[in-house]
N, C-alpha and C positions, 0 to 999 in steps of 0.2 A: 431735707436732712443735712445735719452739718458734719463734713471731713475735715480730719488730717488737720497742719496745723495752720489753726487760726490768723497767723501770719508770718511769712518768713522775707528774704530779701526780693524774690520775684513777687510776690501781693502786697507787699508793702512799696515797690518801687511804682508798680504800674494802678494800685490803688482797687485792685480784683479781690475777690473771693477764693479762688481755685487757682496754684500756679499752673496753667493751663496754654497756652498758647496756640492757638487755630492756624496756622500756617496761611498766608497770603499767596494762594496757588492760581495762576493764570487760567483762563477759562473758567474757574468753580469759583473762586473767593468773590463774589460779589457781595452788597449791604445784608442780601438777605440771610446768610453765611456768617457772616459776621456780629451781624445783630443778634443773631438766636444765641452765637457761642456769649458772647456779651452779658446777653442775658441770662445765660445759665450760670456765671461766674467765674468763667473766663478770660481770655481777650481774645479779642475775632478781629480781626485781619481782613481789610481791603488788600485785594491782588492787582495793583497797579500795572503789572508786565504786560496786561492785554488788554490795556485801557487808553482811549486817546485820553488829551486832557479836559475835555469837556465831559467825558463820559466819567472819567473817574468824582470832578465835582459833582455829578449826578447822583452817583455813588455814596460820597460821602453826607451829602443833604440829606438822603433816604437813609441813610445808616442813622443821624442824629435822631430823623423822627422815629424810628423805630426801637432804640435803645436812650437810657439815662446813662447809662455805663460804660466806663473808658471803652474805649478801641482803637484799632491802630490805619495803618498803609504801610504795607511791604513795597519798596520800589528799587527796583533793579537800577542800578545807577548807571550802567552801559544804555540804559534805555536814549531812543533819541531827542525824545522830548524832553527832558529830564530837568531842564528849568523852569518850564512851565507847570511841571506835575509840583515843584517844590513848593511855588510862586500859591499854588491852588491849597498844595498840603497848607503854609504859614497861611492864609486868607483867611483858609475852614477852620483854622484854630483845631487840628486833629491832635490828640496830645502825644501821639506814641505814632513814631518811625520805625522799622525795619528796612533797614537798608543791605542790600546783595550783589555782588558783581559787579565789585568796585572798588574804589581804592573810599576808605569812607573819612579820610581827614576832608578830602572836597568838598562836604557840604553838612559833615557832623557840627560844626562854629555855627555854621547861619543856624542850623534847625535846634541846635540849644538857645541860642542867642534869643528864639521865637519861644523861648519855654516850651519846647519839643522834646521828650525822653525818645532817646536815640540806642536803638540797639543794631548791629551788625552781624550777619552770616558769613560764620568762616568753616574751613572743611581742615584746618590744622593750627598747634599751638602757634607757630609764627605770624600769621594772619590776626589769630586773637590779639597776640603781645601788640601789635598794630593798631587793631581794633581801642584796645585802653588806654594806646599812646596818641589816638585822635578823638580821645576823650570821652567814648561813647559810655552809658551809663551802663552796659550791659554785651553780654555778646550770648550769639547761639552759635553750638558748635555740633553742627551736621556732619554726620557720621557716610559711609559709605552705601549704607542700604538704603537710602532717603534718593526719593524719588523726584524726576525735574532736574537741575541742573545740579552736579555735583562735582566736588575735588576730584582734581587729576591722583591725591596721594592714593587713593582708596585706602582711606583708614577707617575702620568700624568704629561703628561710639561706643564697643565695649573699651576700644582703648583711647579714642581719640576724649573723652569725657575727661579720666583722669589724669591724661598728659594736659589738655586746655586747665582743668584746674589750678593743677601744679603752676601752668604758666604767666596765671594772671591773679588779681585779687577783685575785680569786678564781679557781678550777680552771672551766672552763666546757667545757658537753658542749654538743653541735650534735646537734639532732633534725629530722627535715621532710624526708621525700625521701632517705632513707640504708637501700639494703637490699644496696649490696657492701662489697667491699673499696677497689674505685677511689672511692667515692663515701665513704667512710671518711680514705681518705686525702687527697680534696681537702678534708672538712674540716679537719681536722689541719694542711691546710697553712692554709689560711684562719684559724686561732689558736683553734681548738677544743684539746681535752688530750681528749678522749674521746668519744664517738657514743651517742646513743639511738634505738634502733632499736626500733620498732613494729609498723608492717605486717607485715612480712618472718616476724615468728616467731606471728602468726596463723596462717600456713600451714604450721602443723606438726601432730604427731598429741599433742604436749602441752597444744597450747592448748586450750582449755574450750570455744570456739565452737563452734558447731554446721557440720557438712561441708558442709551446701548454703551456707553462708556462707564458705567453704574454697574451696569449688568456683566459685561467683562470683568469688570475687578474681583465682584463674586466668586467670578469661575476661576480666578487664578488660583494656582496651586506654585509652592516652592519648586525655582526654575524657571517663572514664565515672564520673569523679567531681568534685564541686562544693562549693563551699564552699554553706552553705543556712543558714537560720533564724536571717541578723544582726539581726532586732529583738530575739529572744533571748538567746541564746551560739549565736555562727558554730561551727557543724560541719560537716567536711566528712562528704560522705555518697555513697557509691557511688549511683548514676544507678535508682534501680525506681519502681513507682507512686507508691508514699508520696513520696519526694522530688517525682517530676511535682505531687502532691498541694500540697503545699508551693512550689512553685516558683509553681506557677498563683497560688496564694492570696496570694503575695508579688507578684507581679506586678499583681495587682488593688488592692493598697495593702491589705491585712488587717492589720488593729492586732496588739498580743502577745496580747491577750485568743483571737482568734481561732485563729490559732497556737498558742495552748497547748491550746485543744481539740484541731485537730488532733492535734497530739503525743500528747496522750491521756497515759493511764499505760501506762508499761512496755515501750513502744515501740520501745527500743532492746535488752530483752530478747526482744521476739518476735520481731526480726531476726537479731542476730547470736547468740543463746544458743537460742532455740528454731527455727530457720531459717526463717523467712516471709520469704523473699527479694524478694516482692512487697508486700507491707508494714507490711515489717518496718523499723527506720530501721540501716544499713547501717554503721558508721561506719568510713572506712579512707583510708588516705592515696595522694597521687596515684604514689607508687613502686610503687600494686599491677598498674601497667600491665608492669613488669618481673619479676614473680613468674609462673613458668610452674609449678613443685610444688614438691610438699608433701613436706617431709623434717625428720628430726627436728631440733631444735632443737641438740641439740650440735655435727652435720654443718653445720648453717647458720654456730656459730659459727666451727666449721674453715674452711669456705669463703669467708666474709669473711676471714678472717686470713692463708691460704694466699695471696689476691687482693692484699689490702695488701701484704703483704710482697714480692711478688713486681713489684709498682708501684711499691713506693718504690724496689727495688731496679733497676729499668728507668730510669727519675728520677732514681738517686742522689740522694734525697731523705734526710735525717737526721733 
């Protein structure tokens, strides 16, 4: 079935079907995540952040055979490998970059230069304006309830959507709290061109995370997740010991030194990819209060799009 419109500046930039975006989420975003959103008309998203750089080319080979259809690499540009992930990104000829947690003039030159569409995650309009002045084709502007790593502003994307608007003239995708179709379309009306969705496609049988972390998200209800560890990088983190852990130790005034112990290594690997839902660091955004199951990742894209269309068309919305 065909939604909504036929083409607007986000499906016509990235060459999809669906303004859609699958978010490139560490531990879940592998090919096979990516590939099924791909397929359904989408863009699906390698999650580079918890990828060496051989693994991620493994990723991306499996991604080709599995899709005809654009797809991207989300990469954290704090990452330490981060020449070598690019070196791999220009090799695979991957057409679509999301770049996070950086400064993105660094390396938005070379990955255009590679005929690379280049888009960047910012949590405020100053970081956008930033974003279009190192020439990226696009930006996403992640709102406060978005789940993983987020802005120190804590601005919601009911407001931060239409101040990034106002601030820039590039394609801008709204991420933070979007796992329907009605919540699709109120960005849209707010001056989004496109949605990034994250939560929402953890709870499928494509993502990479582990099902006791599947299964927790289910049970969340509004509340049972927090934004945690601002001396660091704020993420929010589903509610279990490790957070209590953390929460206490910030409450006591604990410098980052401290905190980084706690964190320890690999932390967010023994949560959401090896399931220690106890303490493990959980990361997921506050929309997983509205996720009751797990269904495949192309049914989710139907589902958002059947919703939308069917809203705008109650709204008479264009």
């Amino acid at each position: 079935m065909d939604h909504g419109p036929s083409t607007n500046r986000i499906t016509g930039l990235f060459k999809i079907r669906y303004p859609i975006i699958q978010a490139g989420m560490i531990w879940a975003s592998g090919w096979k995540l990516a590939s099924a959103v791909s397929n359904a008309g989408g863009l699906g998203l390698i999650g580079a952040g918890s990828m060496y750089p051989e693994v991620l080319r493994e990723h991306i080979q499996q991604c080709k055979a599995a899709t005809s259809k654009p797809f991207g690499v989300n990469v954290p540009l704090l990452y330490p490998n981060i020449e070598q992930l690019i070196q791999i990104i220009i090799e695979e000829k991957v057409p679509v970059v999301f770049t996070s947690a950086g400064n993105p003039k660094i390396w938005t030159g070379i990955l255009k230069a590679n005929g690379i569409t280049v888009v960047h995650v910012v949590s405020s309009s100053k970081f956008a304006k930033k974003a279009e002045e190192a020439g990226c084709d696009a930006v996403v502007a992640e709102g406060f309830e978005a789940g993983g790593h987020n802005g120190k502003e804590e601005t919601t994307t009911m407001v931060l959507i239409p101040a990034v608007r106002a601030a820039v003239n590039i394609p801008l995708i709204a991420a933070g709290g979007i796992a329907s179709g009605k919540q699709m379309l109120a960005a849209m009306v707010l001056g989004a061109d496109g949605v990034q969705i994250g939560s929402r496609f953890i709870c499928t049988p494509e993502a990479s995370s582990h099902d006791n972390f599947k299964a927790a998200i289910l049970q969340a209800d509004e509340g049972d997740t927090q934004l945690s560890m601002k001396k660091l990088v704020p993420v929010r983190l589903l509610k279990n010991d490790f957070f209590k852990q953390v929460e206490e130790a910030e409450i006591r005034g604990a410098d980052e030194t401290e905190l980084k112990e706690i964190l320890g290594r690999a932390r967010a690997k023994r949560g959401m990819f090896e399931g220690d839902i106890h303490e493990g660091e959980l990361e997921i955004g506050q929309v997983a209060a509205l996720i009751h199951e797990i269904k495949p990742a192309a049914e989710v894209v139907e589902e958002i799009m059947t919703e939308f269309t069917a809203t705008q068309k109650k709204f008479m919305i264009q």
